[in-house]
LORO-396359 format. One line per field, with one value per atom (N, C-alpha, C): residue number from 1; atom name; y, z, x; residue in one letter. Coordinates in steps of 0.02 Angstrom, whole numbers, plus 32768, in hexadecimal, padded with zeros to 4 digits. Atoms other than C-alpha are relative to their C-alpha. Last residue first. Example, Ala and Ser with C-alpha at 12.3 -4.5 7.8 and 13.67 -1.06 7.14 Angstrom:
BEGIN
resi: [2,2,2,1,1,1];
name: [N,CA,C,N,CA,C];
c2: [7FC5,7FCB,8037,7FC5,7F1F,803C];
c3: [7FFD,8165,8025,8000,8186,8000];
c1: [7FD6,82AC,7FD9,802D,8267,802D];
resn: [S,S,S,A,A,A];
***
This chain:
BEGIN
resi: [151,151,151,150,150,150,149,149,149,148,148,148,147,147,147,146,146,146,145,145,145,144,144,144,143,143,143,142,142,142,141,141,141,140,140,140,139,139,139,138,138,138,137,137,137,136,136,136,135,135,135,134,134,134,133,133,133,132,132,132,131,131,131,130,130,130,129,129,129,128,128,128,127,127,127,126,126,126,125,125,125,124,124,124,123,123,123,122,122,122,121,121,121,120,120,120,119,119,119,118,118,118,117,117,117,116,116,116,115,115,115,114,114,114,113,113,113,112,112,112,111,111,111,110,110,110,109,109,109,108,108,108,107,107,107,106,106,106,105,105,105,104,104,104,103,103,103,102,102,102,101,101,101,100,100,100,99,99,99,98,98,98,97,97,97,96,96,96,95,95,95,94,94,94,93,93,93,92,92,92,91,91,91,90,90,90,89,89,89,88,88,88,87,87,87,86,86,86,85,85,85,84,84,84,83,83,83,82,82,82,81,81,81,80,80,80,79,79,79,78,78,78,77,77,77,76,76,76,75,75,75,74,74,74,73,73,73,72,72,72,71,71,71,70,70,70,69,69,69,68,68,68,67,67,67,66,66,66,65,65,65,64,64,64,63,63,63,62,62,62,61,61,61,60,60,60,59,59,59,58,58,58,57,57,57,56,56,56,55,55,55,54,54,54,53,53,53,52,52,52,51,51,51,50,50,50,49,49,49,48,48,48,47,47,47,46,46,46,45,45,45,44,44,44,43,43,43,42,42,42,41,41,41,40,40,40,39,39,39,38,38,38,37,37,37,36,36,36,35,35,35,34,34,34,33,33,33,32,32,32,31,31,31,30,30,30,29,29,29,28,28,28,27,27,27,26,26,26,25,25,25,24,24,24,23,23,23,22,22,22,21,21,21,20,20,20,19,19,19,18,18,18,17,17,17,16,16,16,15,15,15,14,14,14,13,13,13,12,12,12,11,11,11,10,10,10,9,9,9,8,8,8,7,7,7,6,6,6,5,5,5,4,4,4,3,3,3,2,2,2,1,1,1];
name: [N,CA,C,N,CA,C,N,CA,C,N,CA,C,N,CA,C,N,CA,C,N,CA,C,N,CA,C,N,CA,C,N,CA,C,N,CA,C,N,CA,C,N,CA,C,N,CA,C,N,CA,C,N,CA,C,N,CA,C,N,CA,C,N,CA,C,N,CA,C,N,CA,C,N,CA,C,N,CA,C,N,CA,C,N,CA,C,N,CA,C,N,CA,C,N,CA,C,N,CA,C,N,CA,C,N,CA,C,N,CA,C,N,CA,C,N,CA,C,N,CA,C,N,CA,C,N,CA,C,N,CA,C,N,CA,C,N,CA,C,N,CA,C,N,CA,C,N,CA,C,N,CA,C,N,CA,C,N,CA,C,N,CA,C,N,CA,C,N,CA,C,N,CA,C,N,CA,C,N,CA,C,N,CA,C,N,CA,C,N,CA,C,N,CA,C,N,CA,C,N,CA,C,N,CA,C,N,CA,C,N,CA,C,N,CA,C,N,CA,C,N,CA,C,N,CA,C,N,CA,C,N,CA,C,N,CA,C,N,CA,C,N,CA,C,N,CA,C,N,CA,C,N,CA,C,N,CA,C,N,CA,C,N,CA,C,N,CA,C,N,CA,C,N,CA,C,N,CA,C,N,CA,C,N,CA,C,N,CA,C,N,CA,C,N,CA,C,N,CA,C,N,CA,C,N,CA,C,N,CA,C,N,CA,C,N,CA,C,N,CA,C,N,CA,C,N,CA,C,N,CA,C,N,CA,C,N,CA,C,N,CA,C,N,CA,C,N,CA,C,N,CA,C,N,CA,C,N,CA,C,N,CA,C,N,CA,C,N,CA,C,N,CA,C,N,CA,C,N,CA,C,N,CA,C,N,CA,C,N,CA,C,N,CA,C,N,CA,C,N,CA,C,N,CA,C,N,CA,C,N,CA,C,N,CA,C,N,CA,C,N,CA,C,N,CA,C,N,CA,C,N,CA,C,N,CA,C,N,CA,C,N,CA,C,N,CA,C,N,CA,C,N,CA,C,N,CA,C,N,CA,C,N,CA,C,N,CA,C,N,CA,C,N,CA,C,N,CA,C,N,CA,C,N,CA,C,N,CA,C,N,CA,C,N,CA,C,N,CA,C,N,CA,C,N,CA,C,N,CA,C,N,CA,C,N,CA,C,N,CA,C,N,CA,C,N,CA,C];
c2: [7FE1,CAA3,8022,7FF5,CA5D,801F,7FDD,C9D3,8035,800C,C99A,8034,7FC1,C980,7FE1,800E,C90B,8042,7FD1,C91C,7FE7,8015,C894,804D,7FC2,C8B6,7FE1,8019,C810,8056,8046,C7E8,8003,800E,C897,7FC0,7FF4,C8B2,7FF5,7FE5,C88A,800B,7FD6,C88A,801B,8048,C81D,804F,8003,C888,7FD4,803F,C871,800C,801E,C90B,7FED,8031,C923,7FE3,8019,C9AC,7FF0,7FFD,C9FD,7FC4,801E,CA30,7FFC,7FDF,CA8C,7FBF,8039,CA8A,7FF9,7FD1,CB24,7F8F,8030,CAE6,8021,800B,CB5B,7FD0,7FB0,CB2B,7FEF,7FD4,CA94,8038,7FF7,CA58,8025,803C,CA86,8014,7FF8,CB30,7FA6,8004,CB24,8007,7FFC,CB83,7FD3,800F,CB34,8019,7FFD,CB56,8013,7FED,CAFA,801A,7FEF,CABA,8045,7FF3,CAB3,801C,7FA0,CA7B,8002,7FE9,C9B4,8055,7FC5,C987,8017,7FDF,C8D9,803F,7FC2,C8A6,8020,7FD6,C7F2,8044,7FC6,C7D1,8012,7FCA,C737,8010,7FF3,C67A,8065,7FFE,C633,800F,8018,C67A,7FEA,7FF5,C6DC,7FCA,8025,C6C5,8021,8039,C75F,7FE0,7FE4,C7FA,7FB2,802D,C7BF,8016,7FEB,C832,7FC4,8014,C807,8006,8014,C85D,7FED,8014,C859,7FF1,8044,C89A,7FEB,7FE8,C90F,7FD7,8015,C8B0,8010,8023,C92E,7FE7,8020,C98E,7FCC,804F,C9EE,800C,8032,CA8A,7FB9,8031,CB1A,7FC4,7FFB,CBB7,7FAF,800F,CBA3,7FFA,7FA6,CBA1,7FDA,7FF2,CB18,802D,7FDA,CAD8,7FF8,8027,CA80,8046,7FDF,CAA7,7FF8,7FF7,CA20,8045,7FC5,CA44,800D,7FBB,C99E,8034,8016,C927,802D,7FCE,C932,7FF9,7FE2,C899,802D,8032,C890,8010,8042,C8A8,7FEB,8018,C960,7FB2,800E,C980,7FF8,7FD4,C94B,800E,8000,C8BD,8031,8015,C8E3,8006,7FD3,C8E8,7FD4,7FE1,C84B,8034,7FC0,C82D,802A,7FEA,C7C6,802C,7FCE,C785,8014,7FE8,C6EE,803C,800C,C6FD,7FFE,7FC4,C6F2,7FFA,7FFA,C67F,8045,7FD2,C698,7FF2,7FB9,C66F,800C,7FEC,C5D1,8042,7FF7,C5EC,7FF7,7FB8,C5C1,8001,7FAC,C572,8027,7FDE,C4C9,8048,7FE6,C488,8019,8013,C3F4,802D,7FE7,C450,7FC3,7FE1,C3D3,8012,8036,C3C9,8027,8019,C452,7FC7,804C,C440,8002,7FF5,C4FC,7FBA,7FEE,C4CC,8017,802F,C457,8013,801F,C4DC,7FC8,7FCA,C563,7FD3,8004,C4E5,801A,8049,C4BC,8017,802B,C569,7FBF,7FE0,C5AC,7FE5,8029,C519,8029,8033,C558,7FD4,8034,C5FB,7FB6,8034,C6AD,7FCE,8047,C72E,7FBB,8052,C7B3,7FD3,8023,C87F,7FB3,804F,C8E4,7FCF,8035,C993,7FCF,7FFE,CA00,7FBB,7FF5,CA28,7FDB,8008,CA63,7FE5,805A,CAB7,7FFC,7FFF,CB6A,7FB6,7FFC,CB8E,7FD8,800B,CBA8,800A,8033,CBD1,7FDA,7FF1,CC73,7FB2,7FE6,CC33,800F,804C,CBCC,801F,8028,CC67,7FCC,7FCC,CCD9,7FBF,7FF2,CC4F,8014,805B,CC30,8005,8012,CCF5,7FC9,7FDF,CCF1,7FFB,8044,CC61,8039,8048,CCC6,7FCE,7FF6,CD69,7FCC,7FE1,CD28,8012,8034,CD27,801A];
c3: [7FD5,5BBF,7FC8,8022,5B90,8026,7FDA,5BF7,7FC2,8012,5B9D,8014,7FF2,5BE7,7FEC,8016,5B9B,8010,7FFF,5BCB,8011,7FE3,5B8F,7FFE,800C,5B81,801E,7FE5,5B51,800B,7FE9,5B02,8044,7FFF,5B03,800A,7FBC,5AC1,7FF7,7FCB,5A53,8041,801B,5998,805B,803F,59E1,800F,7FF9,5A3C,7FD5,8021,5A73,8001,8002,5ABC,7FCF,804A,5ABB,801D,7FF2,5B3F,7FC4,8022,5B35,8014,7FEE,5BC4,7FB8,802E,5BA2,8013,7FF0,5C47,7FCC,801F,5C2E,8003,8038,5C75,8003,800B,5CED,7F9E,8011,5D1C,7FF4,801F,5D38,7FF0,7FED,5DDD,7FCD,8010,5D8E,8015,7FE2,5DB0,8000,7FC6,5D5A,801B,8007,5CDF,803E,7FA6,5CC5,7FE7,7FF8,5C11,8040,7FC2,5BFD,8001,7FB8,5B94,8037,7FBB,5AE4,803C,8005,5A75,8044,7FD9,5A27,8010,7FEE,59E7,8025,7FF4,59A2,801E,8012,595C,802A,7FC1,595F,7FF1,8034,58C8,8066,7FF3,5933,7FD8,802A,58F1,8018,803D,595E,7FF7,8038,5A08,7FC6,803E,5A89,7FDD,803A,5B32,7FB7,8005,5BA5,7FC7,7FF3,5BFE,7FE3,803E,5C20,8016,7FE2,5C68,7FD7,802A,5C3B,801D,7FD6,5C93,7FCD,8027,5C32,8035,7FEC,5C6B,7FE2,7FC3,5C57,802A,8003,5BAA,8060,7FE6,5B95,8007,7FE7,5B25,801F,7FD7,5B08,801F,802D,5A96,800B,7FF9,5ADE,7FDB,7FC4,5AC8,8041,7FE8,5A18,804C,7FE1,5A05,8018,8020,59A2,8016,7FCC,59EB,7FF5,7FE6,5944,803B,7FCE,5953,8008,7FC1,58DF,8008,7FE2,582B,8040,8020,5804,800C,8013,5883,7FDA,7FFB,58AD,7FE9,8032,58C9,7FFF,8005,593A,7FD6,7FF3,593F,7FE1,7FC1,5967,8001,7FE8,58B3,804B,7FFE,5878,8014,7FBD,583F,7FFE,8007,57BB,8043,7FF6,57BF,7FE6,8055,57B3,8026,7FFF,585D,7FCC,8034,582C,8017,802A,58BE,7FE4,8031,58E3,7FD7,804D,596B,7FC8,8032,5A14,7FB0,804C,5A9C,7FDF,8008,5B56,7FA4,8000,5B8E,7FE2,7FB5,5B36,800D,7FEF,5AA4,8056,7FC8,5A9B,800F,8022,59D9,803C,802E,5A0B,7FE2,803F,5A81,7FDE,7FF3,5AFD,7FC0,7FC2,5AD6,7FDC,802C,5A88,8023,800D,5B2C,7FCF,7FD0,5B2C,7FDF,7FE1,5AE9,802E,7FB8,5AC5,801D,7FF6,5A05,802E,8017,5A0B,8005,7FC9,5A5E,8003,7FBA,59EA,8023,8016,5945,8038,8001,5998,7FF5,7FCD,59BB,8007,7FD7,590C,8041,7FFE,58CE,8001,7FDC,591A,7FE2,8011,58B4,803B,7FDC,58ED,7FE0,7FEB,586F,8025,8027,5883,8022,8006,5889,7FEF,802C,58B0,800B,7FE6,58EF,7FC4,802B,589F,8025,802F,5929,7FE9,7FFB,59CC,7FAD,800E,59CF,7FE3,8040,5A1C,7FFF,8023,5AC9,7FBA,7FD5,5B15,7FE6,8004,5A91,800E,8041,5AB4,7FF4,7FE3,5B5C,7FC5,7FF2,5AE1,8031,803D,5A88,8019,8033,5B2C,7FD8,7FCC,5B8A,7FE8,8003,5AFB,802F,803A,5AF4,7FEF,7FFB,5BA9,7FC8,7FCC,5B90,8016,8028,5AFF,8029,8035,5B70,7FD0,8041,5BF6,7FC1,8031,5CAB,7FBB];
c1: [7FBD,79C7,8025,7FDB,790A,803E,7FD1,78AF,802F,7FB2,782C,8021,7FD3,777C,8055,7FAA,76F7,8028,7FE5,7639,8058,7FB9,75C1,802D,7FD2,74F4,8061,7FAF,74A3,8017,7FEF,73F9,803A,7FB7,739F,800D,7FCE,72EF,804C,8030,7260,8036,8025,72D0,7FBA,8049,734B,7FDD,8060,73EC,7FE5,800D,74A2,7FAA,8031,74E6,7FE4,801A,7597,7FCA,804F,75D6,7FEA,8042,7680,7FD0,8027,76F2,7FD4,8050,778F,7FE5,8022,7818,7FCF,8040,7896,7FE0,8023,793E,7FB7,805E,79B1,7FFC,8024,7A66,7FD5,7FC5,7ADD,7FE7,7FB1,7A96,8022,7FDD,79DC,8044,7FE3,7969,8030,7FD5,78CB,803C,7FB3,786D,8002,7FEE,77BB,8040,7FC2,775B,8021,7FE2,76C0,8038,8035,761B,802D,7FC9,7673,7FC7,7FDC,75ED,802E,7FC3,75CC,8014,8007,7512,803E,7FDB,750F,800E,7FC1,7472,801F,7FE2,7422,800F,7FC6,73AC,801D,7FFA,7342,8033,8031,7320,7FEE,8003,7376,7FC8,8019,7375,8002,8010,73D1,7FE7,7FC8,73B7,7FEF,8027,7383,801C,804B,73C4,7FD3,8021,747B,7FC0,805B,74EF,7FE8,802E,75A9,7FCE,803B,7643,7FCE,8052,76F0,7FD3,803D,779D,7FCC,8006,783C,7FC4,8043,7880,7FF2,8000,7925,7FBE,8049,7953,7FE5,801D,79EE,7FAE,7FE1,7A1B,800B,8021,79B9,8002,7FFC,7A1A,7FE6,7FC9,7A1B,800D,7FE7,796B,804F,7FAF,7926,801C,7FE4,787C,8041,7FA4,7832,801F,7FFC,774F,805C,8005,771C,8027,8005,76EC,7FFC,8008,7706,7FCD,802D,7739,7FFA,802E,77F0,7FC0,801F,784C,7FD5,8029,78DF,7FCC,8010,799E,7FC4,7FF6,79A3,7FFF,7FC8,79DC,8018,7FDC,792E,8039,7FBD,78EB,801D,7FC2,7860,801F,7FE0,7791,804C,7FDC,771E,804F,7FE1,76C7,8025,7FB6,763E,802B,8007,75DD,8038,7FC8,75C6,7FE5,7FFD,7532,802F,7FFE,7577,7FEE,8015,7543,8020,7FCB,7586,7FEC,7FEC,74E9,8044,7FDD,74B5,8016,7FCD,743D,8031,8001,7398,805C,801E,7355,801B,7FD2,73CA,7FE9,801B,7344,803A,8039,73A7,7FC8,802B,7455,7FBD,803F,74CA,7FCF,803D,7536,7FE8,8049,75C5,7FEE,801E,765A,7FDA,7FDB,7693,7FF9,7FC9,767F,8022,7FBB,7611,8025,7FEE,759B,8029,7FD0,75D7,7FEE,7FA4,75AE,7FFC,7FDF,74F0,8045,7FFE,74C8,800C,7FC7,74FB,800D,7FBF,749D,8024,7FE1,740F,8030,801B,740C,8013,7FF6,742C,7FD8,802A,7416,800D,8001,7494,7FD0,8033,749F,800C,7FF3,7538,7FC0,8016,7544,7FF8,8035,75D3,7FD8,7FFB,7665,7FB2,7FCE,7685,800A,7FEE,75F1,804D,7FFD,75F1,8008,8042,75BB,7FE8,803A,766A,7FBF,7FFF,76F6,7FBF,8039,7719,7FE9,8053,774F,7FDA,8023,77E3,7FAE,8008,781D,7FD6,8039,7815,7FE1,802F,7892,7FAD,8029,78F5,7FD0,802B,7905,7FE7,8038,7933,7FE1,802B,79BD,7FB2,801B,7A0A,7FE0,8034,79F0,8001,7FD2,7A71,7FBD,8011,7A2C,8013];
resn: [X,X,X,X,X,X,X,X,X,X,X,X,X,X,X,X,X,X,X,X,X,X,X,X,X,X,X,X,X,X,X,X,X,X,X,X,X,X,X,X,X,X,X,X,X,X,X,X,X,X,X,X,X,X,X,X,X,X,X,X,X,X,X,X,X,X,X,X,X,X,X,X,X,X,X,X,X,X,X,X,X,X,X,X,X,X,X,X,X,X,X,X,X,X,X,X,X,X,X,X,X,X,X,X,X,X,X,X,X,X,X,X,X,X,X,X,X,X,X,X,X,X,X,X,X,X,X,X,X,X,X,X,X,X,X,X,X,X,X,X,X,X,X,X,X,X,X,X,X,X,X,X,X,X,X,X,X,X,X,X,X,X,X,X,X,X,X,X,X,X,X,X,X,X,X,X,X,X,X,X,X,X,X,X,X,X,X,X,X,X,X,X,X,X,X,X,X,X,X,X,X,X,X,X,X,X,X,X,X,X,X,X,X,X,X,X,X,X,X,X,X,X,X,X,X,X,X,X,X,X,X,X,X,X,X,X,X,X,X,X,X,X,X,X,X,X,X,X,X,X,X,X,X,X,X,X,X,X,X,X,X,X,X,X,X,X,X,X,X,X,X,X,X,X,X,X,X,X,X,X,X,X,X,X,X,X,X,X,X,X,X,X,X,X,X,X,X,X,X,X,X,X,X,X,X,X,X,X,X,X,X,X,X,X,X,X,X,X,X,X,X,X,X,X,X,X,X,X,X,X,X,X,X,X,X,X,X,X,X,X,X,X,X,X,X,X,X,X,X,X,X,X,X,X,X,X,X,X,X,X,X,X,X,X,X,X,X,X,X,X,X,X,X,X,X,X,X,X,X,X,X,X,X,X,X,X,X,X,X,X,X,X,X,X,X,X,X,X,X,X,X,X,X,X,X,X,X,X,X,X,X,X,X,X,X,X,X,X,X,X,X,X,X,X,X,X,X,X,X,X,X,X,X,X,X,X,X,X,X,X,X,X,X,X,X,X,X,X,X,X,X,X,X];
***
């Protein structure tokens, strides 16, 4: 194996534990839940204070576009290793612990959970896993785990 694909390797296990980038706090209101269910076309929900599940509070992402294309959040986590110069969207699982609410401070919580080598027709890929849990001040709403394929 070539030491620029081992040091991406290292670089990205280091990685594991750490937030991916700065957590993010936002007050949910019911006319967040009203606009998002117009805007996937749902039915006006029946109460408008409980979110449907796939809800997300607008949250700010700010930051700049970077020269992979997409936008960085600020002070995220940018995986730049020469060795590792494609990305691919590898999947999404969603937990759900309970609805969200108006009238709750959601907060954000994103850290790298995972690093997988695998073995691919054109050569090995490194698999990162992070973990975004969605909380209200008495618990969890939502944990979601996003894997991107790197090569």
């Amino acid at each position: 194996m070539n030491t620029g694909w081992d040091d991406a390797r290292r670089t990205l296990e280091a990685l594991v534990g750490q937030r991916a980038w700065a957590p993010t706090r936002v007050e949910v209101h019911a006319a967040d839940i009203l606009r998002y269910a117009e805007a996937v076309g749902l039915p006006r929900p029946a109460d408008p204070t409980v979110a449907p599940a796939l809800f997300l509070p607008p949250f700010a992402v700010g930051g700049d576009v970077g020269v992979d294309g997409r936008r960085h959040r600020p002070g995220e986590v940018v995986i730049d290793h020469p060795a590792l110069r494609r990305r691919l969207m590898g999947g999404c699982s969603v937990d759900f612990h309970a609805p969200i609410r108006a009238g709750e401070t959601v907060e954000a919580v994103t850290t790298f959970e995972s690093v997988t080598e695998k073995q691919g027709r054109d050569g090995p890929m490194l698999l990162v896993t992070t973990a975004t849990e969605y909380r209200a001040a008495d618990g969890p709403r939502r944990t979601e785990r996003w894997t991107i394929i790197h090569r």
